[in-house]
DRENBABA-103176 format. One record per atom (N, C-alpha, C, CB): residue number from 0; atom name; x, y, z. Coordinates in steps of 0.1 Angstrom, whole numbers, m for minus. Each point is the difference from the previous one (the first is absolute). Glycine has a CB too. Example, Ala and Ser with C-alpha at 12.3 -4.5 7.8 and 13.67 -1.06 7.14 Angstrom:
! DRENBABA-103176
REC     n   atom      px      py      pz
REC     0      N     132     m57      78
REC     0     CA      m9      12       0
REC     0      C       9      12       0
REC     0     CB     m19     m12      12
REC     1      N      15      23     m19
REC     1     CA       9      11       0
REC     1      C      m8      11       8
REC     1     CB      12      m6     m22
***
This chain:
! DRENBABA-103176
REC     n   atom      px      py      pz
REC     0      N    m837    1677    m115
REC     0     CA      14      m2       2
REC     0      C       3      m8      13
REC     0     CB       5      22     m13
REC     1      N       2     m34       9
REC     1     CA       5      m3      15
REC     1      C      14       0       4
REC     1     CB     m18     m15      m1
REC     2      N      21      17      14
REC     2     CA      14       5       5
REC     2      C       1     m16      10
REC     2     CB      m2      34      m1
REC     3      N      11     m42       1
REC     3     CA       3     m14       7
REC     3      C      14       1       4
REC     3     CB     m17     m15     m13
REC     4      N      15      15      26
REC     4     CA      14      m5       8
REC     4      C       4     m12      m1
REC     4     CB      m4      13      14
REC     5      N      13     m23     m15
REC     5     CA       6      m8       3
REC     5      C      14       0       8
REC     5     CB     m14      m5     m17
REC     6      N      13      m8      27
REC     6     CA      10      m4       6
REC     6      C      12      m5     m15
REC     6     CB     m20      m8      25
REC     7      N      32       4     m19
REC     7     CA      15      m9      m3
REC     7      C      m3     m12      m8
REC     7     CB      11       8      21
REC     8      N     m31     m14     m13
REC     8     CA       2     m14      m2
REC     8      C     m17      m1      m8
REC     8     CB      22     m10      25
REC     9      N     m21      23     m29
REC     9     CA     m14       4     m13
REC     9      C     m11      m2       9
REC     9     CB       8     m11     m25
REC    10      N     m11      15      36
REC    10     CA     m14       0       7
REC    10      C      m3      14       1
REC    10     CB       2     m21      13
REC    11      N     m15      18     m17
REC    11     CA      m8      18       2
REC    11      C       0       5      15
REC    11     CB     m20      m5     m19
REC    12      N      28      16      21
REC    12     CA      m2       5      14
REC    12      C     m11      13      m3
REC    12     CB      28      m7      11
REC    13      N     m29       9     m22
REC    13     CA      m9      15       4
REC    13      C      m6       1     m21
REC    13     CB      24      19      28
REC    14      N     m39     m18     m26
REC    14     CA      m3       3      m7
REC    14      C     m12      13      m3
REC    14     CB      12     m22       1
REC    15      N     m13      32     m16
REC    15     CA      m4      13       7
REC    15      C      m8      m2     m21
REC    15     CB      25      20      30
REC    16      N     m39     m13     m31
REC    16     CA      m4      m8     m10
REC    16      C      m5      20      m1
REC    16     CB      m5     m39       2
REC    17      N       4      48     m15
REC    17     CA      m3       8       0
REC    17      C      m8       6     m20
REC    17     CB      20       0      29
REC    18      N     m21       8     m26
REC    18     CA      m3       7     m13
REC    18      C      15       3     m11
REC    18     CB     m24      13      16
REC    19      N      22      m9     m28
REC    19     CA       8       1      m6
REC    19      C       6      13       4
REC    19     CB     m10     m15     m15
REC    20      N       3      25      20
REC    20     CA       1      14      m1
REC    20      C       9       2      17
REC    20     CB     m27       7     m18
REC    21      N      26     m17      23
REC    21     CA       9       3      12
REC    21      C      13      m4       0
REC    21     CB     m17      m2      11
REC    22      N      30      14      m8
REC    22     CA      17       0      m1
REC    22      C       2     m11      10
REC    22     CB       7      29      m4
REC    23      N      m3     m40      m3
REC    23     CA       7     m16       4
REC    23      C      10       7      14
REC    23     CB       2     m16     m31
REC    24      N       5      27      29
REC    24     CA       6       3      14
REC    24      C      m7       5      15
REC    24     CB      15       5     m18
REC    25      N     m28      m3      13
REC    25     CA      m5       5      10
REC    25      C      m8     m17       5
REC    25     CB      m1      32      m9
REC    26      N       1     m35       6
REC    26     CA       0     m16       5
REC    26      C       9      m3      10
REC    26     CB      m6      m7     m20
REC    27      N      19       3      16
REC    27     CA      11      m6       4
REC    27      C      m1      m3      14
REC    27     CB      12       9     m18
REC    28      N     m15       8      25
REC    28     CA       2       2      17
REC    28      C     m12      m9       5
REC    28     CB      11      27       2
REC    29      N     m21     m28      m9
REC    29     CA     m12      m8       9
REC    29      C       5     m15      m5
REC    29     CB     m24      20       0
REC    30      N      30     m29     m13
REC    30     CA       0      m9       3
REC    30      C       8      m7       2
REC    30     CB     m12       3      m4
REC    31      N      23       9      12
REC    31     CA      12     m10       7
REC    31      C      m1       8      14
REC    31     CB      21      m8     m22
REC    32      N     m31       9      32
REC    32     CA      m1       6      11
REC    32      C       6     m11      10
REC    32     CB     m19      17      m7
REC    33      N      23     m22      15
REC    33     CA       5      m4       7
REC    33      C       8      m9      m6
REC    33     CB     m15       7      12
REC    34      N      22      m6     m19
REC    34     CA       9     m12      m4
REC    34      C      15       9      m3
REC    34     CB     m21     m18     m13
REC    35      N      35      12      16
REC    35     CA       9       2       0
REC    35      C      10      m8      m7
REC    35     CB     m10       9      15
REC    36      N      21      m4     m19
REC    36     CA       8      m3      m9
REC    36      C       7       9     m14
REC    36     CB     m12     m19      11
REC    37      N      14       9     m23
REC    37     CA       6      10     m12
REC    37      C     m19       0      m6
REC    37     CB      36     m10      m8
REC    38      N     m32      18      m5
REC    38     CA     m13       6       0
REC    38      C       0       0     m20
REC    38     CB      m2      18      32
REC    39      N       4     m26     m39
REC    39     CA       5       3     m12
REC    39      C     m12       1     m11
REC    39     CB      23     m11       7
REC    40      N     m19      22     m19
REC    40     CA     m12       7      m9
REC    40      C       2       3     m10
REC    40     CB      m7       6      13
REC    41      N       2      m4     m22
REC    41     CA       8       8     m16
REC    41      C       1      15       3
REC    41     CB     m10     m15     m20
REC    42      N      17      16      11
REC    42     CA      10      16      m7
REC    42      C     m12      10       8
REC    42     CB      12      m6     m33
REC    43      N     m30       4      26
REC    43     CA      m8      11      10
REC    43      C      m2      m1      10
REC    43     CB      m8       5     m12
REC    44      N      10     m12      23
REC    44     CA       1       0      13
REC    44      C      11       7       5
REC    44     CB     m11     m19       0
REC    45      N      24      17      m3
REC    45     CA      13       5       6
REC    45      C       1      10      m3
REC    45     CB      11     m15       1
REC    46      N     m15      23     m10
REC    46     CA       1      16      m2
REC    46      C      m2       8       8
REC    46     CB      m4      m3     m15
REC    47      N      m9      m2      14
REC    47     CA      m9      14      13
REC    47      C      m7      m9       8
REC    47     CB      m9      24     m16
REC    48      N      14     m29      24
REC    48     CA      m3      m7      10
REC    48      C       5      m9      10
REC    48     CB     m12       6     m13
REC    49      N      18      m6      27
REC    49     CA       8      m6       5
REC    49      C      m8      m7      14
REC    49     CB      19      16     m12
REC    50      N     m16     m29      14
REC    50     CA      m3      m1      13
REC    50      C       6      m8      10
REC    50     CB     m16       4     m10
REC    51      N      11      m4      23
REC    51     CA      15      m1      11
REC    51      C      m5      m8       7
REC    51     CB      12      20       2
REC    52      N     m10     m32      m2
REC    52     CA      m2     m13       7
REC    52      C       7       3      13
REC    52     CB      m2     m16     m21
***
């Protein structure tokens, strides 16, 4: 499974490459660790899981 950040202007800021069996949210915090701003995701991200730039 891969999880890829992009920038506004489509550049990879953060990429995180894993097994099938690992929850795509428990990703998220390691591959946007230092980066700031909006933070946007589908329907299963925003449920149960929030994070605070």
């Amino acid at each position: 499974m891969a999880s890829i950040v992009l920038n506004d202007q489509g550049q990879i800021l953060g990429v995180r490459l894993t097994t099938g069996n690992v929850d795509d949210r428990e990703v998220v915090e390691k591959v946007t660790k230092g980066l700031w701003g909006k933070l946007f995701g589908d329907k299963g991200y925003t449920t149960t899981f929030s994070v605070t730039f």
